[in-house]
MARZALO-628094 format. One record per residue: residue number from 1; residue in one letter; y, x, z of N, C-alpha, C, CB in turn. Coordinates in steps of 0.2 Angstrom, whole numbers, plus 5000, padded with zeros to 4 digits. Atoms other than C-alpha are relative to their C-alpha. Glycine has a CB too. Layout:
BEGIN
NODE     k   r    n_v    n_u    n_w   ca_v   ca_u   ca_w    c_v    c_u    c_w   cb_v   cb_u   cb_w
NODE   NUM   A      Y      X      Z      Y      X      Z      Y      X      Z      Y      X      Z
...
END
This chain:
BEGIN
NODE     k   r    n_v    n_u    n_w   ca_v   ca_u   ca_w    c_v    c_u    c_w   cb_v   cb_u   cb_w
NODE     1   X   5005   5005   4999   5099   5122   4990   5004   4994   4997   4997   4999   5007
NODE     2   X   4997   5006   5003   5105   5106   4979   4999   4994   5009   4994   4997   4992
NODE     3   X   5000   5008   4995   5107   5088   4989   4995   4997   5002   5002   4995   4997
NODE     4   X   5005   5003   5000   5092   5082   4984   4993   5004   5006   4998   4999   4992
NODE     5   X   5005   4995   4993   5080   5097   4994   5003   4997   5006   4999   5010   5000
NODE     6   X   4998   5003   4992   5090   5094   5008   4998   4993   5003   5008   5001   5001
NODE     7   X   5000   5006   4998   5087   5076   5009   4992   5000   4999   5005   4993   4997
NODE     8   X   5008   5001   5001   5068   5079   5006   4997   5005   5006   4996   5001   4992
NODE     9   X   5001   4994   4993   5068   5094   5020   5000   4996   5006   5007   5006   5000
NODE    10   X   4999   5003   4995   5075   5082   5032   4995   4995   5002   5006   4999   4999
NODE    11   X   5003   5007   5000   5064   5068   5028   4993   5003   5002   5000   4994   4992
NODE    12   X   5008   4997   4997   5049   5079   5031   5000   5003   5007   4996   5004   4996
NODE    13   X   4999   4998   4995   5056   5087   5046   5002   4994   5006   5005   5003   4998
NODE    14   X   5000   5005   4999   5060   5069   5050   4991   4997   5003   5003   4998   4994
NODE    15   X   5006   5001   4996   5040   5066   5053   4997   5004   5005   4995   4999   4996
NODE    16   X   5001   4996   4994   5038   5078   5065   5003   5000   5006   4999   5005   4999
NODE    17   X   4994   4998   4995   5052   5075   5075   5000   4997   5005   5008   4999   4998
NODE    18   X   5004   5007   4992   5043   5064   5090   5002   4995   5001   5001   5002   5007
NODE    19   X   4998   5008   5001   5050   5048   5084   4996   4996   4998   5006   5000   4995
NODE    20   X   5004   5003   5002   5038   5036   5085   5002   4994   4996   4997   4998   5003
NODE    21   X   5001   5006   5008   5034   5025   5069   4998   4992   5007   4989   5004   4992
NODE    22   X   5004   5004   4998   5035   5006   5076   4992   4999   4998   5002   4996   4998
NODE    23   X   5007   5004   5004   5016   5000   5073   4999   4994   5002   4993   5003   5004
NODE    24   X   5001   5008   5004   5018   4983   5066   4992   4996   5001   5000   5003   4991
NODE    25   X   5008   5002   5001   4998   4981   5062   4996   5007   5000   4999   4995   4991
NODE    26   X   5003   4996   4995   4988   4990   5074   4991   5002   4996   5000   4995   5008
NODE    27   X   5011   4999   5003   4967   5000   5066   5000   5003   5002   4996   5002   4993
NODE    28   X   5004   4996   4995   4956   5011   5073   5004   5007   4998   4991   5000   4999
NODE    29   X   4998   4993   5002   4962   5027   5062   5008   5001   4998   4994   5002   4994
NODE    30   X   4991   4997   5005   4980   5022   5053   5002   4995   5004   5001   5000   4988
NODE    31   X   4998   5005   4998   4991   5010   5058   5004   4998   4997   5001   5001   5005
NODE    32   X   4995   5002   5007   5005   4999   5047   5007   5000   5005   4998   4992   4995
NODE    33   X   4994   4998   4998   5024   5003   5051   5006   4996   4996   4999   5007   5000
NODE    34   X   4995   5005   5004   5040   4995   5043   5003   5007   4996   5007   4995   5007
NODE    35   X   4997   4993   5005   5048   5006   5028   5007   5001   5002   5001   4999   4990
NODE    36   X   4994   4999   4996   5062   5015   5033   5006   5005   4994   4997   5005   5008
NODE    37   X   4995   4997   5005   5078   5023   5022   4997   5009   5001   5009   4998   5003
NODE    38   X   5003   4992   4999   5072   5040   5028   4993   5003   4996   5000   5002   5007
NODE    39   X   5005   4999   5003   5054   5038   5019   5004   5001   4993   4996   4995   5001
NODE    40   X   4999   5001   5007   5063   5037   5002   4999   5008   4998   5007   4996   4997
NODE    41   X   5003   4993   5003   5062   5057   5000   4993   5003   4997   5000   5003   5004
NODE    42   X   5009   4999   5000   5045   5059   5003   4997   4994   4995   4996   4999   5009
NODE    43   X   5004   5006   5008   5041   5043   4988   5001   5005   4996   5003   4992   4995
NODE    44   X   4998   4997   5007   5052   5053   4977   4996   5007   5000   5010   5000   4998
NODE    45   X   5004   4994   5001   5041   5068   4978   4991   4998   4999   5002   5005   5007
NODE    46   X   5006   5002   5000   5024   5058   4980   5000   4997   4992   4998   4994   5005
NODE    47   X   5002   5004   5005   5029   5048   4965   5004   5003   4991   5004   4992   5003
NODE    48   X   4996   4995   5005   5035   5063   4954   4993   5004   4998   5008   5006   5006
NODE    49   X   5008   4998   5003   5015   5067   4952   4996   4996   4997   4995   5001   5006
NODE    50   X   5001   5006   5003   5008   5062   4937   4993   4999   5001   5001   5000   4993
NODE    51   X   5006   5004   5000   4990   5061   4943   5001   4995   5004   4995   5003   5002
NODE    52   X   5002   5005   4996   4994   5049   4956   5005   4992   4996   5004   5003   5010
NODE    53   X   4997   5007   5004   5008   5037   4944   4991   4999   4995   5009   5001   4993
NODE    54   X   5006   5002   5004   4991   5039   4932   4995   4996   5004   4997   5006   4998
NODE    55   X   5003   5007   4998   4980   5030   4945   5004   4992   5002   4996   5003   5007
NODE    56   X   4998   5007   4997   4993   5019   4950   5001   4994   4991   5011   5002   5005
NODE    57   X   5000   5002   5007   4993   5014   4930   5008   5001   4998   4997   4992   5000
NODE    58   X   4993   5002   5004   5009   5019   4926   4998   5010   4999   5010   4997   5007
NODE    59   X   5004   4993   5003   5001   5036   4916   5009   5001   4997   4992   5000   4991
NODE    60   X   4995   4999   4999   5016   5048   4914   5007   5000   5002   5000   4999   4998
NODE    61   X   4995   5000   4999   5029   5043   4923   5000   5005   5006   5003   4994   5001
NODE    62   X   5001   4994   4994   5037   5055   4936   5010   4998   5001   4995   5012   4996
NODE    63   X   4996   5005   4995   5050   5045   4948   5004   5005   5001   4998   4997   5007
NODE    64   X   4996   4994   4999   5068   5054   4952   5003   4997   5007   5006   5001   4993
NODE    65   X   4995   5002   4995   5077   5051   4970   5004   4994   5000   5004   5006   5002
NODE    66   X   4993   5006   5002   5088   5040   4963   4998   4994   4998   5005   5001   4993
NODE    67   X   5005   5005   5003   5073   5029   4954   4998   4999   5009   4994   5003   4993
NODE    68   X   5001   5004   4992   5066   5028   4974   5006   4997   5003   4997   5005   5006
NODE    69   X   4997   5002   4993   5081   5024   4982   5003   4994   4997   5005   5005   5004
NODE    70   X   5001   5005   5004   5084   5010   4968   4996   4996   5003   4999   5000   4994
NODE    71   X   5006   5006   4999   5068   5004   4971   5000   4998   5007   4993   5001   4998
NODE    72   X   4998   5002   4990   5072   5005   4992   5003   4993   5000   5006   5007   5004
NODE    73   X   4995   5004   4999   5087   4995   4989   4996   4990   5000   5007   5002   4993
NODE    74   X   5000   5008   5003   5079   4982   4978   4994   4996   5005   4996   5001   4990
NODE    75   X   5004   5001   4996   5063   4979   4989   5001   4997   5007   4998   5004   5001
NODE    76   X   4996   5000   4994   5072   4980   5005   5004   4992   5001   5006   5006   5001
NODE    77   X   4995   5007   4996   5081   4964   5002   4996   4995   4995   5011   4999   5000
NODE    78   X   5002   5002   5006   5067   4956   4990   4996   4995   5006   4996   5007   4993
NODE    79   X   5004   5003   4997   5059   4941   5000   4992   4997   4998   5004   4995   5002
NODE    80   X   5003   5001   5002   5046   4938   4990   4992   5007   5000   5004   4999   4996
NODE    81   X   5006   4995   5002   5035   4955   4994   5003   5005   5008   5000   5005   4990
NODE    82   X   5003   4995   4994   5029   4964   5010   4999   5006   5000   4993   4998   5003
NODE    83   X   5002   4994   5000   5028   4981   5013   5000   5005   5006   5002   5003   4995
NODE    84   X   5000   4995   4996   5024   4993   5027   4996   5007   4994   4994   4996   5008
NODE    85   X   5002   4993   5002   5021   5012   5026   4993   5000   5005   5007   5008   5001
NODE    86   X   5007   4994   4998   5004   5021   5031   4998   5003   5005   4998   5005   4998
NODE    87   X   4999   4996   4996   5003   5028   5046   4995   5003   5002   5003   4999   5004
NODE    88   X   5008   4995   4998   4989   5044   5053   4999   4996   5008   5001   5013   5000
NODE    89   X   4998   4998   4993   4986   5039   5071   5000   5004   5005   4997   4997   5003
NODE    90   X   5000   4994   4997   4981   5054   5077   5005   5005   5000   4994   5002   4998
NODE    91   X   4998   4992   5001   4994   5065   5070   5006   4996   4998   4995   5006   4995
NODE    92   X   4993   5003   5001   5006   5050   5066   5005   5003   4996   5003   4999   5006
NODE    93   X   4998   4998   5005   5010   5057   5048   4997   4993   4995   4998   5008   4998
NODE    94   X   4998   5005   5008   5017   5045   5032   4993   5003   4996   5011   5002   4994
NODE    95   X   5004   4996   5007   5003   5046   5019   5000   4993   4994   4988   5002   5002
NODE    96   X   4999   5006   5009   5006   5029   5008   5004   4995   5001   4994   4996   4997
NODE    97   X   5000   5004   4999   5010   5013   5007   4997   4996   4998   5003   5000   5001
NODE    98   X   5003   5003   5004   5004   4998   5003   5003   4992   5001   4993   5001   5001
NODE    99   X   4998   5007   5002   5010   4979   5001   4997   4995   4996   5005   5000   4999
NODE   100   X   5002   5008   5005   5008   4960   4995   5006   4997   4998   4997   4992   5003
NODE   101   X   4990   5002   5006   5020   4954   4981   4997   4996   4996   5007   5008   4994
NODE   102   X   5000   5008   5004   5020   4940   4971   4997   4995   5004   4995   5001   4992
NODE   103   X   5004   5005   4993   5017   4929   4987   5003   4993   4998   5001   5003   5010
NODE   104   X   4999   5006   5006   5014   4912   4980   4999   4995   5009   4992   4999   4992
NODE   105   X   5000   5002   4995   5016   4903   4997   4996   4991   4998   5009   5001   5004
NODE   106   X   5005   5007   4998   5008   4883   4988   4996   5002   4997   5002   4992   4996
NODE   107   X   5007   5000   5001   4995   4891   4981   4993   5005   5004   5000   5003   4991
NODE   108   X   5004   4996   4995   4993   4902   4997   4997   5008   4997   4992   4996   5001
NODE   109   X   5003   4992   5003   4989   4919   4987   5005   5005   4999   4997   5000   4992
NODE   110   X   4996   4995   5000   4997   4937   4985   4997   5005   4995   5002   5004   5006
NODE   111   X   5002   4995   5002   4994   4951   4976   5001   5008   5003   5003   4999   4995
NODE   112   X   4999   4995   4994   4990   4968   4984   5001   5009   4995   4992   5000   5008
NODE   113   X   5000   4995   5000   4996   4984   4981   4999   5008   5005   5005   4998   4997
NODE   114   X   5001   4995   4995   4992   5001   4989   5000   5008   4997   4993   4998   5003
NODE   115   X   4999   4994   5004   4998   5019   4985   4998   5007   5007   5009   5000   4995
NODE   116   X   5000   4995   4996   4991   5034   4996   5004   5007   4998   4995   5001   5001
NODE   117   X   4995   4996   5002   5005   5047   4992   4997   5008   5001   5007   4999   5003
NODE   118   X   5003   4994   4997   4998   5060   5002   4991   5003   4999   5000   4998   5009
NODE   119   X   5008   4999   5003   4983   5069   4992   4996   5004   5005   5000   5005   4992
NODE   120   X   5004   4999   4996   4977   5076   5008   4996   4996   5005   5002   5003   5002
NODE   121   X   5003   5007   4996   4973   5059   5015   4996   4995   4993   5010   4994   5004
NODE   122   X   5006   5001   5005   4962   5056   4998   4994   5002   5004   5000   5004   4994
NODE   123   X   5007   4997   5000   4943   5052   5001   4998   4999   5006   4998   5007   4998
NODE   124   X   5003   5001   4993   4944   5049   5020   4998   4992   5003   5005   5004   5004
NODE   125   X   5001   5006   4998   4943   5030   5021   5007   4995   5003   4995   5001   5005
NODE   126   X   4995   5003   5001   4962   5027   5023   5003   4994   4997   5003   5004   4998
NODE   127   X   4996   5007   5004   4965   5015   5011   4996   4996   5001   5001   5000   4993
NODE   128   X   5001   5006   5000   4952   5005   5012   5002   4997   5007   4994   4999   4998
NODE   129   X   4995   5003   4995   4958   5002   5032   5006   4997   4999   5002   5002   5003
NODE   130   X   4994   5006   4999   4973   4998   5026   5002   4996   4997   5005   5002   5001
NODE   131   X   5000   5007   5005   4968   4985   5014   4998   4995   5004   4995   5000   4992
NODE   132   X   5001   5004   4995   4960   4977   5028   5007   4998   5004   4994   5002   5004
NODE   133   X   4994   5002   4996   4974   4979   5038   5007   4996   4996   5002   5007   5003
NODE   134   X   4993   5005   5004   4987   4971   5025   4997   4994   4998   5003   5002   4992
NODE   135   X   5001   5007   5002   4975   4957   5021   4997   4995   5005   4995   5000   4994
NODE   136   X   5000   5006   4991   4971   4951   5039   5008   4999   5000   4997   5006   5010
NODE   137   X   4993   5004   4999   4991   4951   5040   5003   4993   4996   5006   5007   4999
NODE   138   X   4999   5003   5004   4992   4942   5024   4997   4992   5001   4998   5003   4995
NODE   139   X   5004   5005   5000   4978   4930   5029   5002   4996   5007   4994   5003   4999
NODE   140   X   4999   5002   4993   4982   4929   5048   5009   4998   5002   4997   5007   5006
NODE   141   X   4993   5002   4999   5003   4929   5047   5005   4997   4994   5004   5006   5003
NODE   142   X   4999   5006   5005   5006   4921   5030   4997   4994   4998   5001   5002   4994
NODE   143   X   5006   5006   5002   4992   4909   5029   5000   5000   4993   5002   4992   5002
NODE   144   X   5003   4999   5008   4986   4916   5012   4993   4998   5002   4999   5009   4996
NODE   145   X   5009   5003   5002   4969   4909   5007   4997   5007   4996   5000   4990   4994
NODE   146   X   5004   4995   5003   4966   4923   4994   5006   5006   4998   4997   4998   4993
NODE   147   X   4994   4995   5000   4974   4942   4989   4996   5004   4994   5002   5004   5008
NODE   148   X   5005   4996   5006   4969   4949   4973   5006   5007   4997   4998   4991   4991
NODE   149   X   4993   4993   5002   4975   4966   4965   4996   5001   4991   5000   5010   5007
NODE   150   X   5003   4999   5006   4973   4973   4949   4999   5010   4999   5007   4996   4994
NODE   151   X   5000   4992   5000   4967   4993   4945   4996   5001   4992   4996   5004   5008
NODE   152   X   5000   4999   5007   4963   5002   4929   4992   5004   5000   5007   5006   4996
NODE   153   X   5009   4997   5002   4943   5007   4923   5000   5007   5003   4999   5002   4990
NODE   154   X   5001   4994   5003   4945   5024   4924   5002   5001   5008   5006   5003   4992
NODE   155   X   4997   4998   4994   4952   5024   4943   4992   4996   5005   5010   4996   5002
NODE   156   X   5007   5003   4996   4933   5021   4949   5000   5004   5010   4992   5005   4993
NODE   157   X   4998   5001   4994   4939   5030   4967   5002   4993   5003   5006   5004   5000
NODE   158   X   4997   5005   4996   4950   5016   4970   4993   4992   4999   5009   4998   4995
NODE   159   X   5003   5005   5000   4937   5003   4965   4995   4999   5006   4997   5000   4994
NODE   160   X   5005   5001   4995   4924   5009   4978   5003   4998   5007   4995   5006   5001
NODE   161   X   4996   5004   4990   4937   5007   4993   5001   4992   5000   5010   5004   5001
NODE   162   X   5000   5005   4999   4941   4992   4987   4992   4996   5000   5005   4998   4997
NODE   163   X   5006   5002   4998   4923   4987   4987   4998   5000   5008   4996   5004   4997
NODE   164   X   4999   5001   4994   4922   4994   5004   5002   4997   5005   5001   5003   5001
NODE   165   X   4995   5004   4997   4936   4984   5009   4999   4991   5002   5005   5001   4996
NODE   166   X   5003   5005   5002   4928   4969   5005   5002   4996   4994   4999   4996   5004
NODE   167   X   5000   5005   5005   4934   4961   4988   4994   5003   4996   5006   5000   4996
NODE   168   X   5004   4999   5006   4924   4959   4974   5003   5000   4992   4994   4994   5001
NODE   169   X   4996   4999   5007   4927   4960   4955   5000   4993   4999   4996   5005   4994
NODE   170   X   5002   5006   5002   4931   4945   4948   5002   4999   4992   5004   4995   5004
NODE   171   X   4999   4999   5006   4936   4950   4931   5003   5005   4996   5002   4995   5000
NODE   172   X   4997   4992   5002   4942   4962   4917   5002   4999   4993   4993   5008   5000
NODE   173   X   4996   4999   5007   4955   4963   4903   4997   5008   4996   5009   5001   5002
NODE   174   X   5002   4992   5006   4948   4976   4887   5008   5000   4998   4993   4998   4992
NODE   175   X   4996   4998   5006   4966   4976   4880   5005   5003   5006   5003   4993   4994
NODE   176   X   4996   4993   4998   4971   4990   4894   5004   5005   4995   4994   5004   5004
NODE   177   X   4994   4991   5005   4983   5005   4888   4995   5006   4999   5009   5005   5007
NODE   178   X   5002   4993   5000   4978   5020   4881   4998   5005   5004   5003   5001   4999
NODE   179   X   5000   4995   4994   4974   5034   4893   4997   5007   4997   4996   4997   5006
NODE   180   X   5000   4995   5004   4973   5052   4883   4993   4998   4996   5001   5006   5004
NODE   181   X   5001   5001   5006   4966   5044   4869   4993   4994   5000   4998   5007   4997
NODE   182   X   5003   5006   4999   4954   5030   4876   4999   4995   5004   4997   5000   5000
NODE   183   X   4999   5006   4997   4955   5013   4880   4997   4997   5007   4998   4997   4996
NODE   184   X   5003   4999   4994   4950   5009   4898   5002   4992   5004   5003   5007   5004
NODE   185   X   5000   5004   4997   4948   4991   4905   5005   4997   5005   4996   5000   5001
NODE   186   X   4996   5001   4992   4960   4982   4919   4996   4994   5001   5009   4998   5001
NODE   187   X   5005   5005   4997   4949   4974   4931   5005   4997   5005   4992   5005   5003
NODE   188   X   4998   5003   4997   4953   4961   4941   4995   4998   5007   5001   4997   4996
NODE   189   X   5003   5001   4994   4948   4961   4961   5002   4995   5003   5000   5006   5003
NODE   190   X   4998   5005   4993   4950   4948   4976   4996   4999   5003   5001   4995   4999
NODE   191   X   5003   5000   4994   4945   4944   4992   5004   4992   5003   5001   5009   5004
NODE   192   X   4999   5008   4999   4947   4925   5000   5001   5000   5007   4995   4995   4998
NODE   193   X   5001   5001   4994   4950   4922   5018   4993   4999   5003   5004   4995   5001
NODE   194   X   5008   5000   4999   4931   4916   5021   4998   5004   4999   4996   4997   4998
NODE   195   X   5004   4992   5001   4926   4931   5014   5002   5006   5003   4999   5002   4993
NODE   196   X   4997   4994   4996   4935   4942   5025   4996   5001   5008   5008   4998   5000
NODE   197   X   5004   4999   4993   4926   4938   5041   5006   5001   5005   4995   5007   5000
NODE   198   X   4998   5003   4993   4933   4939   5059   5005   5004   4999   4996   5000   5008
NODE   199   X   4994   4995   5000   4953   4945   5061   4999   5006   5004   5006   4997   5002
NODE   200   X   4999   4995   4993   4954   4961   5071   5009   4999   5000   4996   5010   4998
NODE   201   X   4994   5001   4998   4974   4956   5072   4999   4992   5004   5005   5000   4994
NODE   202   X   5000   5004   4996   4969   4941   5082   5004   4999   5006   4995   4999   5001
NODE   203   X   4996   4997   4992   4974   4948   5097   5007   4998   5002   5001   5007   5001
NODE   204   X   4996   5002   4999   4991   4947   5093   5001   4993   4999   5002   5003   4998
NODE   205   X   4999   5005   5001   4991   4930   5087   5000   4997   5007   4997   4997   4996
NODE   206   X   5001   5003   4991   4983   4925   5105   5006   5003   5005   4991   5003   5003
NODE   207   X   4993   4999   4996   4998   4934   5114   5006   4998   4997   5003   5007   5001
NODE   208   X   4995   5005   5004   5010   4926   5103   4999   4994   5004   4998   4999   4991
NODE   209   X   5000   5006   4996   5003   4909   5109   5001   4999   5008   4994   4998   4997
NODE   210   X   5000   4999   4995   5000   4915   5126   5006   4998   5004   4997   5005   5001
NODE   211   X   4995   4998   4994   5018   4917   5131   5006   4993   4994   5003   5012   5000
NODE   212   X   4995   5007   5004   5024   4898   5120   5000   4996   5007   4996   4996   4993
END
């Protein structure tokens, strides 16, 4: 067995080993957790599938152990962008992650990204919880006013969660990339603090204050 299986054996042997995942930003079904050096295995095998770089809009690529743990390093100490992993509550298994980057702190805005790695946690309502749950953190502990993302025509899944989630469309580039042989729109979504309605992270704010 090479180096690399062994460090993806362990990382998955690693979610089962009854070590709880902090929970960061608390929901009914998933919860958000801090990324940790021992997740990098399990990307470099999520992000080594080209249907899931294809909805992420990166058609073709397919991520090596060495490419995630680059991108671990670079992240990890990058102040400019938030990211928690995905967590199941019930069963308290990794399935994605998702973050805000490019956080513009005078104009109050971020950009949200969200990848569900785990194609068995497709279609159940995962993500869009945990777009709510990143953009109540965004909205309630960075004081963003708005959080807009961007996704490709052709990934009409991801559009209805984020519908669900509550953004709306607010616009759409035609001079998208290729995608086995036709051209496919990047639409432009967001969602605004008012239009998000009441936090369900309040709670913690108010224990926060409680104990000033």
């Amino acid at each position: 067995m090479c180096a690399s299986e062994e460090m993806m054996n362990a990382a998955d042997a690693s979610q089962g080993n009854g070590a709880r995942r902090p929970e960061v930003v608390p929901g009914a079904c998933i919860f958000l957790s801090v990324l940790q050096r021992g997740d990098v295995p399990v990307f470099a095998r999520w992000f080594s599938d080209l249907e899931l770089t294809a909805y992420l809009g990166q058609g073709g690529m397919a991520y090596t152990l060495e490419q995630e743990e680059e991108w671990y390093a670079r992240v990890s100490r990058d102040a400019g962008i938030k990211i928690f992993t995905i967590i199941t509550r019930d069963d308290e298994r990794m399935i994605g992650t998702v973050s805000l980057m490019n956080i513009d702190h005078r104009r109050q805005c971020a950009e949200l990204g969200i990848a569900i790695g785990d194609k068995s946690a497709w279609g159940k309502g995962y993500g869009s919880e945990a777009v709510r749950l990143m953009c109540d953190y965004g909205f309630t502990f960075l004081n963003l006013y708005a959080v807009y993302l961007w996704h490709w025509g052709f990934n009409q899944r991801a559009h209805q969660a984020y519908l669900k989630a509550g953004f709306r469309e607010a616009g759409r580039l035609r001079c998208g990339p290729l995608f086995n042989g036709q051209r496919y729109d990047q639409v432009l979504m967001e969602i605004t603090r008012d239009e998000f309605g009441p936090s369900g992270v309040a709670h913690l704010v108010q224990q926060i204050e409680s104990n000033v």
